[in-house]
C-alpha positions in Angstrom: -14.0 -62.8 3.9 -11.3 -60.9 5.7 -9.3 -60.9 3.2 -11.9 -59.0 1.3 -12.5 -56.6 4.2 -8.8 -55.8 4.7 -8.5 -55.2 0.6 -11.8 -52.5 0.6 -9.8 -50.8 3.8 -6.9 -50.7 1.9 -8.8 -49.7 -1.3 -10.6 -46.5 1.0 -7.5 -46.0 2.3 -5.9 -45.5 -0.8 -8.7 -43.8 -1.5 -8.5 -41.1 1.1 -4.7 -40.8 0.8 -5.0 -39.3 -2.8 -7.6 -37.0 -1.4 -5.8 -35.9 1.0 -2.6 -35.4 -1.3 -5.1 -33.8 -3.8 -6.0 -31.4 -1.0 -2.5 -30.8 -0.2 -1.6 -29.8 -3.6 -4.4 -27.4 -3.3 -3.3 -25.8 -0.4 0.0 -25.6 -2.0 -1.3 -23.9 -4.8 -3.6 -21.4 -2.4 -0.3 -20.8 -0.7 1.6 -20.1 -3.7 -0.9 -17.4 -4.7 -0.6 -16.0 -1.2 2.9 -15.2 -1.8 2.6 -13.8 -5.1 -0.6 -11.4 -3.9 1.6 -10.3 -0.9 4.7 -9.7 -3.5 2.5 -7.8 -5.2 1.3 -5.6 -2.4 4.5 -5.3 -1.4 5.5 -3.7 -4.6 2.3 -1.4 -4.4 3.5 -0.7 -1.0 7.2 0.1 -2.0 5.8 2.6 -5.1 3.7 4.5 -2.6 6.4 4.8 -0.2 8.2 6.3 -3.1 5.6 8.6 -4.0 5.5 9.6 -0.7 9.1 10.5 -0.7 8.6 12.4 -4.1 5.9 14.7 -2.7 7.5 15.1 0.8 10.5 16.5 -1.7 8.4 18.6 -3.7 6.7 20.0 -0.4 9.9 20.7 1.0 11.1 22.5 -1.9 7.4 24.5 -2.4 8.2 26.0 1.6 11.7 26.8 0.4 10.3 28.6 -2.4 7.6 30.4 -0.3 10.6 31.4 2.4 12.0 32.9 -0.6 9.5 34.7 -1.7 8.7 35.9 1.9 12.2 37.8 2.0 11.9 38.8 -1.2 8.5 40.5 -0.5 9.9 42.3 2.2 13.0 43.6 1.0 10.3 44.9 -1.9 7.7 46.2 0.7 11.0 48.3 2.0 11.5 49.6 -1.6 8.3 50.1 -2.7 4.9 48.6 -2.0 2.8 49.4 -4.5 5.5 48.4 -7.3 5.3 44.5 -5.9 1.7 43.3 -5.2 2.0 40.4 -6.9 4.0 38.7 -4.8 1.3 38.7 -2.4 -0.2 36.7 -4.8 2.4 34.1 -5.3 2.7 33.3 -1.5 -0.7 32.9 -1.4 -0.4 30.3 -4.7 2.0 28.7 -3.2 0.3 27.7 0.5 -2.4 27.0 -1.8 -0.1 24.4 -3.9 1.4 23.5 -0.7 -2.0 22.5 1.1 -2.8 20.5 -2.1 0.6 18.0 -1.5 -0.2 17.7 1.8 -3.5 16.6 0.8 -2.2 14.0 -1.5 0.4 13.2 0.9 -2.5 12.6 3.6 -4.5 10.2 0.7 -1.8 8.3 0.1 -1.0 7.8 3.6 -4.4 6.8 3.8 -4.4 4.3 1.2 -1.0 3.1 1.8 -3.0 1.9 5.3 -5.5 0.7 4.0 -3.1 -2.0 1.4 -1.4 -3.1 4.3 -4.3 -3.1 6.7 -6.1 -5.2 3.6 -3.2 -7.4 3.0 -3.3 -8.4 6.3 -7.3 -9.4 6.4 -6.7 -10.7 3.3 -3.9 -13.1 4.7 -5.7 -13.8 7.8 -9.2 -14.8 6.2 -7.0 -16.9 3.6 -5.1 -18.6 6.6 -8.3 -19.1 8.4 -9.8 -20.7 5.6 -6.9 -23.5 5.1 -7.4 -23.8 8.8 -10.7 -24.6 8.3 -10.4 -26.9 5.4 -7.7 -29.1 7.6 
């Protein structure tokens, strides 16, 4: 009789061992996917930071562009002002154009918080969830 008792612990303890090695293996897997989804944010990340970069550029070289075309307007005001109204015009395009970048520039700022703001819920509510499960 204790002999059968000691062979059904063994048996449930078998039992429970290649649960909790299936379990593991799960976790390993979850893990796994972690690191690719954060990977992959990370390279969302990286492009937006790049984006960034681009339109800070472009910005920069719109405000160069509208410097120039201030001096330019006044050196034409000097020679003649009604000749050169249309430069007026162009400034005026170009704070427009230049309001636009910042604009984008302020969205992806925006979303570039909210992607690493997410990946970090993300990875917290997946970490407490393996806690859980342990």
């Amino acid at each position: 009789m204790a002999n059968e008792l000691n062979t059904e612990i063994l048996k449930r303890l078998e039992d429970n061992m290649n649960e909790l090695k299936s379990d593991v293996n799960e976790i390993k897997t979850d893990v796994n996917e972690l690191k690719t989804d954060v990977n992959e944010l990370k390279t969302d990340v990286n492009e937006l930071k790049l984006n960034v970069n681009y339109l800070r550029s472009d910005m920069s070289d719109l405000r160069s562009d509208m410097d120039d075309l201030r001096s330019d307007m006044k050196e034409l005001d000097e020679e003649n002002r009604k000749e050169h109204k249309d430069l007026s015009k162009n400034i005026t395009d170009l704070e427009t154009s230049i309001s636009g970048v910042n604009g984008k520039m302020t969205v992806i700022q925006l979303f570039l918080g909210a992607i690493l703001t997410g990946g970090i819920i993300f990875s917290v509510s997946i970490a407490l969830k393996l806690i859980g499960n342990g």
